[in-house]
NUGU-683197 format. One record per residue (C-alpha): x, y, z. Coordinates in steps of 0.1 Angstrom, whole numbers, padded with zeros to 4 digits, always signed. Layout:
XYZ
...
This chain:
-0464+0001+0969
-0433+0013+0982
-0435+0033+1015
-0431+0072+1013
-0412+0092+1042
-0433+0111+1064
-0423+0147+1073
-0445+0169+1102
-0440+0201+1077
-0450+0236+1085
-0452+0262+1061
-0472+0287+1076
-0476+0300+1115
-0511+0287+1111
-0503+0253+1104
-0513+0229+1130
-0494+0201+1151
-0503+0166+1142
-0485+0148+1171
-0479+0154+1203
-0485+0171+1232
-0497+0203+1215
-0513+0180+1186
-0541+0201+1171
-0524+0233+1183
-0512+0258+1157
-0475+0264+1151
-0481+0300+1169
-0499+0286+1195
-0471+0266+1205
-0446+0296+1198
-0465+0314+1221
-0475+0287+1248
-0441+0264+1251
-0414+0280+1225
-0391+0256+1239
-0411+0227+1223
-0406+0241+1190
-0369+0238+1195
-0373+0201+1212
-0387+0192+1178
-0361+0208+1154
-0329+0192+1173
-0348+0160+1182
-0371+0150+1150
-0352+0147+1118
-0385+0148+1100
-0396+0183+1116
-0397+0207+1091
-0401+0245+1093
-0403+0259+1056
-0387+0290+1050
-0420+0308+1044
-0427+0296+1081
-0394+0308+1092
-0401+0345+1079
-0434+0351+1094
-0414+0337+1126
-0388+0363+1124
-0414+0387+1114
-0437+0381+1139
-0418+0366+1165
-0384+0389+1164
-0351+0375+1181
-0371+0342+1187
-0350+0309+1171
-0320+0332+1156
-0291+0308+1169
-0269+0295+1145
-0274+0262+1160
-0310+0261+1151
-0309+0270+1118
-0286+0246+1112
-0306+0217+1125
-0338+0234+1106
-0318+0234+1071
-0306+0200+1081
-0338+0183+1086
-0345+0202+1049
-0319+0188+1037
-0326+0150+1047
-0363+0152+1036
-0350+0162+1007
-0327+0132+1002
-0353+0112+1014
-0375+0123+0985
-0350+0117+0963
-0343+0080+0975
-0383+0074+0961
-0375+0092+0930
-0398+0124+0935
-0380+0157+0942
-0384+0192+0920
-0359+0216+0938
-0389+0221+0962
-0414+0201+0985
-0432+0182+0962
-0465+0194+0961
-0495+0175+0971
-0498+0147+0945
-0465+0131+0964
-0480+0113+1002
-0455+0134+1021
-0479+0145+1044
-0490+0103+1049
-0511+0104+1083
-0492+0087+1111
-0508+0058+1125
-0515+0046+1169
-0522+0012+1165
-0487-0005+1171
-0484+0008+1207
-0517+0018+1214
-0525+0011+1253
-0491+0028+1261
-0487+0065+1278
-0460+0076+1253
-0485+0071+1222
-0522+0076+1245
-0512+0105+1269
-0484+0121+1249
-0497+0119+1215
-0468+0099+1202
-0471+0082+1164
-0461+0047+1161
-0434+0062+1139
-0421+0088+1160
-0419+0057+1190
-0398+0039+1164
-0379+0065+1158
-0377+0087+1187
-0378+0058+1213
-0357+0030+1192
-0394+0011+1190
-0399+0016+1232
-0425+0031+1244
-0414+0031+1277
-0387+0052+1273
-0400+0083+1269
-0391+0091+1304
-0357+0094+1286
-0362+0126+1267
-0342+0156+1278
């Protein structure tokens, strides 16, 4: 079985975080709490997705909140590369693909389990590999 990308996708305010430190939070939650962190993501997690139905009920809800130029470019960037990412595994309709397609795969904590960037910070073993270059320790690093 060939492995699927793995995108932490949000279509709705009400959809919740699966990682981090505000896992099991809802994206409003966050918005309202930390709105920075919401930014962190978008510029520093490729695979952080904010649909555009998530982006209206933002503007709606949240007016003059995540209107830069800059992040909307990163958010339509980290669109497009799911997007090509899907397409690399030969499953793309001019949409997400819906729920049949393992987008949504659960991360897994094994790999660095014991260590305080995946037990204290919430961390995925895929978002250490990615985010970290595969070091745990150096999550002091992120600015």
């Amino acid at each position: 079985m060939r492995e699927r990308p793995i995108a932490y996708t949000f279509r709705h305010l009400s959809d919740t975080f699966t990682f981090g430190t505000f896992q099991n939070l809802t994206l409003s939650d966050v918005i309202d709490s930390e709105s920075g962190y919401l930014e962190w993501c978008i510029f520093n997690i490729p695979r952080f997705i904010l649909e555009d139905e998530a982006m209206n009920e933002i503007r709606l809800i949240y007016p003059g909140k995540f209107c830069s130029t800059e992040f909307e470019k990163a958010r339509l960037n980290n669109i497009k590369l799911c997007k090509d990412l899907c397409k690399e595994v030969g499953n793309w309709e001019d949409e997400f693909p819906d729920d049949d397609f393992d987008i949504y795969e659960k991360p897994t904590y094994e790999r660095y389990r014991g260590s305080w960037a995946q037990d204290e910070m919430g961390y995925s073993d895929d978002d250490i590999d990615t985010i970290f270059d595969g070091d745990p320790d150096a999550y002091w690093n992120i600015d």
